[in-house]
C-alpha positions as CSV (number, residue, x, y, z in Angstrom):
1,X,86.3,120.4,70.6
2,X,87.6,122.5,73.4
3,X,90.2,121.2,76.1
4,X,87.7,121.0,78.8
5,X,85.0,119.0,76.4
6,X,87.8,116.5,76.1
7,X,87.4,115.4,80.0
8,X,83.8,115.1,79.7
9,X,81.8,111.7,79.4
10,X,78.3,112.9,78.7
11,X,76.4,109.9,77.0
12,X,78.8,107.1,78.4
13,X,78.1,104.2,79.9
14,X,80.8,103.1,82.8
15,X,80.9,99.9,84.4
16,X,83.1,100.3,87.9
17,X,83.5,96.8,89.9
18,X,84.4,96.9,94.0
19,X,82.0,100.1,94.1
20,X,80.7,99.6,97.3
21,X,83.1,101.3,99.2
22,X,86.9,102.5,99.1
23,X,88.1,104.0,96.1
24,X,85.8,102.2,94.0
25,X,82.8,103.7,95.8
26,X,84.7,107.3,94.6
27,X,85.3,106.2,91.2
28,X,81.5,105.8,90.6
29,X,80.5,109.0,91.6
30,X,83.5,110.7,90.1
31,X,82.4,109.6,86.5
32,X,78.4,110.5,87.5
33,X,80.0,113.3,87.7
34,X,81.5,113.9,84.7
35,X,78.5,112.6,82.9
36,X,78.1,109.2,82.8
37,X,76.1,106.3,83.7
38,X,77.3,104.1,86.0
39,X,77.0,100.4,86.6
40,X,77.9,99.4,90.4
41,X,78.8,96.1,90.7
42,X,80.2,94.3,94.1
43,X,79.3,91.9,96.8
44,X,77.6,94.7,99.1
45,X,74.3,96.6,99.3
46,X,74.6,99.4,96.9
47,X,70.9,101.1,97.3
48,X,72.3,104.7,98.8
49,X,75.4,104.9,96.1
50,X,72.5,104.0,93.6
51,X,70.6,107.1,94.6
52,X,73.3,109.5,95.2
53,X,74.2,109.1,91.7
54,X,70.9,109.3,90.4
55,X,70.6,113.1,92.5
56,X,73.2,113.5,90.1
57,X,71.1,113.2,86.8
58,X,72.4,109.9,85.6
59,X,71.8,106.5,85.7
60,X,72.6,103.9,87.8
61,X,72.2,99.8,87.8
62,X,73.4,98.2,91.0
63,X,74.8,94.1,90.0
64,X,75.6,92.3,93.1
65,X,78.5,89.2,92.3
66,X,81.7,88.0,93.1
67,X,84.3,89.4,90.3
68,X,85.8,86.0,90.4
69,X,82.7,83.7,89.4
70,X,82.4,83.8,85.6
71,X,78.7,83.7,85.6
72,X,78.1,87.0,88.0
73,X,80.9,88.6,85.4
74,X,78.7,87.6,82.3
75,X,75.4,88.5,84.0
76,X,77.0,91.9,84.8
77,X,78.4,93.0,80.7
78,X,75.0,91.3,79.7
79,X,72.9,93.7,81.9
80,X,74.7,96.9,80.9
81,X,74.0,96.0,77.7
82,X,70.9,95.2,78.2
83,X,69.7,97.6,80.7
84,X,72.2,100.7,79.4
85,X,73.1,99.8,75.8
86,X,76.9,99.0,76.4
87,X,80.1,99.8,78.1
88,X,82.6,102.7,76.9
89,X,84.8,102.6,80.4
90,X,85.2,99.6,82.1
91,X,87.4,100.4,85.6
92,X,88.5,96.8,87.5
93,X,88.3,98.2,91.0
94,X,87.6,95.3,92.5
95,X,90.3,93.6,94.7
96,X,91.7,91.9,98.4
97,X,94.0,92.8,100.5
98,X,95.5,89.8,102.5
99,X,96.7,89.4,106.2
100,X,100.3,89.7,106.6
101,X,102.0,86.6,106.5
102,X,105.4,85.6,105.6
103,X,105.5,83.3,102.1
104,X,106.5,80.0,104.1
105,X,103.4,81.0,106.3
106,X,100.6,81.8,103.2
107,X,98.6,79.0,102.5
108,X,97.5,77.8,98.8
109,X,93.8,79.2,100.1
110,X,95.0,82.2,101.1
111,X,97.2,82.5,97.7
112,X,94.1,81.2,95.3
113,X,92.0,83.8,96.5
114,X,94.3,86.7,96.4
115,X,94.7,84.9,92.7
116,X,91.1,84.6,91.9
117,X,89.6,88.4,93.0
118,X,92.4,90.4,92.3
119,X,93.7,89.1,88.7
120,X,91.4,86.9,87.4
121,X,88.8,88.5,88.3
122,X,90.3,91.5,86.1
123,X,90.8,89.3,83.5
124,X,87.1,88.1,83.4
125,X,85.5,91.4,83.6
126,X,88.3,92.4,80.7
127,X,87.6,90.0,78.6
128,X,83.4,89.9,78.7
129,X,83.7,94.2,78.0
130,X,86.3,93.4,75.1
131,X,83.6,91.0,73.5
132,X,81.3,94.4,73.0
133,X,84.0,96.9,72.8
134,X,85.6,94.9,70.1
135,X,82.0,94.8,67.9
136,X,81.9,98.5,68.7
137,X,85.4,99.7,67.6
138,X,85.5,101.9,70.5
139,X,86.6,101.8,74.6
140,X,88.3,102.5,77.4
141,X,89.8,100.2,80.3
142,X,91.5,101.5,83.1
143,X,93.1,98.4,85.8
144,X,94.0,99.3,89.5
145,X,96.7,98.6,90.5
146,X,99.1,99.3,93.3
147,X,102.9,100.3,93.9
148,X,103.0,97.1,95.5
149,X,102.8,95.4,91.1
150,X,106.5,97.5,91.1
151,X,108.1,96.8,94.3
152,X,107.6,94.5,97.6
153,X,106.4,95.6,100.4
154,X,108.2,97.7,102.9
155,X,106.2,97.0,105.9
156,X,104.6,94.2,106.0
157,X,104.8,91.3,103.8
158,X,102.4,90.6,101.1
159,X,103.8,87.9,98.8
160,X,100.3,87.4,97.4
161,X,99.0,91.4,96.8
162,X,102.8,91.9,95.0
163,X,102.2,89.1,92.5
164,X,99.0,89.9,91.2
165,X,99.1,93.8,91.1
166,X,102.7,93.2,89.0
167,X,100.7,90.5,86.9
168,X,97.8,93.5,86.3
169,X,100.2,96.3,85.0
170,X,101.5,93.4,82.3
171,X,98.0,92.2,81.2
172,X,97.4,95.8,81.0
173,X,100.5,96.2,78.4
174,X,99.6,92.6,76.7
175,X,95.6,93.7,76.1
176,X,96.5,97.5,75.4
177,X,99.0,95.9,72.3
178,X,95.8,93.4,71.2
179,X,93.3,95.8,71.3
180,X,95.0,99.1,69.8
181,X,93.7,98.1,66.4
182,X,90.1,98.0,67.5
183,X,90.2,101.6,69.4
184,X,90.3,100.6,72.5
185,X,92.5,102.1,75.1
186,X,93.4,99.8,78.0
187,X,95.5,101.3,80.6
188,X,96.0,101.0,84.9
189,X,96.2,103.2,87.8
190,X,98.8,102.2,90.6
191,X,97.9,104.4,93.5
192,X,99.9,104.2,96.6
193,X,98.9,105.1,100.0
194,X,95.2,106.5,100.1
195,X,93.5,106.7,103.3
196,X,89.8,104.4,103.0
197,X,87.7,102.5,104.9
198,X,89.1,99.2,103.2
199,X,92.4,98.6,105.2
200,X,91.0,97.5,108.8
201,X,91.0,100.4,110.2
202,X,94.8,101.0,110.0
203,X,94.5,104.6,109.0
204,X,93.1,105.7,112.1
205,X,96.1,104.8,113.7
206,X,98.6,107.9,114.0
207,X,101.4,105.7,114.8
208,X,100.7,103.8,111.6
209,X,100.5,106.8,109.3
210,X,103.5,108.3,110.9
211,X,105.9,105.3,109.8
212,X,104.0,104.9,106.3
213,X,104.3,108.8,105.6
214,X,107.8,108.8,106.5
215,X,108.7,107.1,103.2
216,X,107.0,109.1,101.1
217,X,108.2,112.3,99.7
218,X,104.9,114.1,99.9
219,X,105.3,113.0,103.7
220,X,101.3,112.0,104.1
221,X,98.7,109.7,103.0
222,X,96.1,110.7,100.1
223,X,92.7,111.3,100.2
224,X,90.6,109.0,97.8
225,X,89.5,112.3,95.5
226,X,93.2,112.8,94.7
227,X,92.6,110.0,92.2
228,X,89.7,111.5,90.7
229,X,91.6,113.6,87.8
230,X,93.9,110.3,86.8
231,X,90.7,108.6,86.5
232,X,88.7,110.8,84.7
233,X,91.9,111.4,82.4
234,X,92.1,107.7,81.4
235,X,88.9,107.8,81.0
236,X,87.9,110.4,78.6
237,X,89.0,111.6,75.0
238,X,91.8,113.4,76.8
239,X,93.8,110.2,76.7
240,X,92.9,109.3,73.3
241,X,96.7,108.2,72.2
242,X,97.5,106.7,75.5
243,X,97.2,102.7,76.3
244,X,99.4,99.9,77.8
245,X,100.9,102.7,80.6
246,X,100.8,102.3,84.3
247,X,100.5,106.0,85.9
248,X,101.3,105.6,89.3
249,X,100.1,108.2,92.0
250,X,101.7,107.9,95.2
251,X,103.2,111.5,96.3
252,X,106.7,110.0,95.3
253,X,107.1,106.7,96.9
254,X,108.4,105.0,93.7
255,X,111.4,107.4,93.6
256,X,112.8,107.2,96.8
């Protein structure tokens, strides 16, 4: 097999959650892409994402559900399977970004669902793709993330987002330890500042980007396809011995 064969995914079936818009909305057609089928599964209307990837040549199955309701989870592995024959990459996209409030002012709602979308929501979809992977010896996992699961935040407070993005980079190690035996590589993505149409608008505002690009090294804010080589790394053969790591990709934020 030749270096660039080992990035391609002809034949696989990927199951991306949160792909309505954002970054998971570029993670889907990143792995059409690359060659594989793709099941789109969020809240939202997915019809046009459906046909751009099937302009494409591949497959698509559009699953609406919440990604913290157990059933919707279940109903979405069973279709794949049913529907696609499987899962190979599973990539929990799917997540909530709260308003800013200081801890003594976040309420136990607020907290729960943070709670419920962002980690158990991972977990569920985790552990319903394990159940197949697991029979099938054979599969990759890739988490999102966020710098925020390493450090707080340095603008605005996020007590909520922080706990659950560090509690997703640990499951990541815990299920990448249970599952090496089986073949199955589970590791996460912590991206850092990447300019989509998820975060209120924020990014069209220059004062905004000015103070968030001042603390990073690369001194600007990412465009979403600047994730698409991490994701199609984790993804394919070309990470074949990798599982349990984080890779972050935030122009250098960590390291200041």
């Amino acid at each position: 097999m030749g270096v660039i064969d080992l990035f391609k995914l002809d034949g696989k079936v990927a199951l991306v959650t949160g792909a309505s818009r954002g970054l998971g909305r570029d993670f889907a057609l990143t792995l059409a892409d690359m060659g594989a089928d793709v099941v789109l599964f969020a809240r939202s209307e997915m019809s046009n994402l459906k046909n751009e990837i099937e302009k494409k040549g591949r497959k698509a199955l559009v699953v609406n559900g919440d990604v913290g309701n157990e059933k919707d989870v279940q109903r979405a592995v069973d279709l794949a399977v049913e529907k696609f024959g499987g899962i190979d990459i599973l990539v929990n996209n799917a997540g909530v970004t709260e308003q800013p409030r200081m801890a003594h002012e976040f309420s136990t709602e607020e907290w729960e669902n943070t709670l419920r979308v962002d980690l158990t929501g991972t977990f569920l979809f985790c552990r319903e793709a394990l159940k197949f992977m697991v029979k099938k010896k054979s599969g990759k996992i890739i988490n999102i993330s966020s710098v925020f699961g390493f450090v707080g935040s340095p603008f605005f407070p996020a007590v909520g987002y922080c706990a659950v993005k560090g509690g997703v980079i640990n499951m990541t190690r815990e299920l990448a330890k249970q599952y090496a035996a089986y073949g199955i590589n589970v590791n996460c993505i912590a991206p850092g500042a990447f300019k989509t149409d998820v975060q209120g608008g924020v990014y069209d505002d220059p004062e905004f980007v000015k103070m968030l690009s001042s603390g990073i090294p690369m001194k600007r804010i990412a465009e979403p396809s600047e994730l698409a080589g991490t994701l199609v790394f984790l993804a394919s053969n070309a990470s074949s011995y990798i599982t349990g790591q984080t890779i972050v990709v935030d122009g250098g934020a960590l390291v200041v």
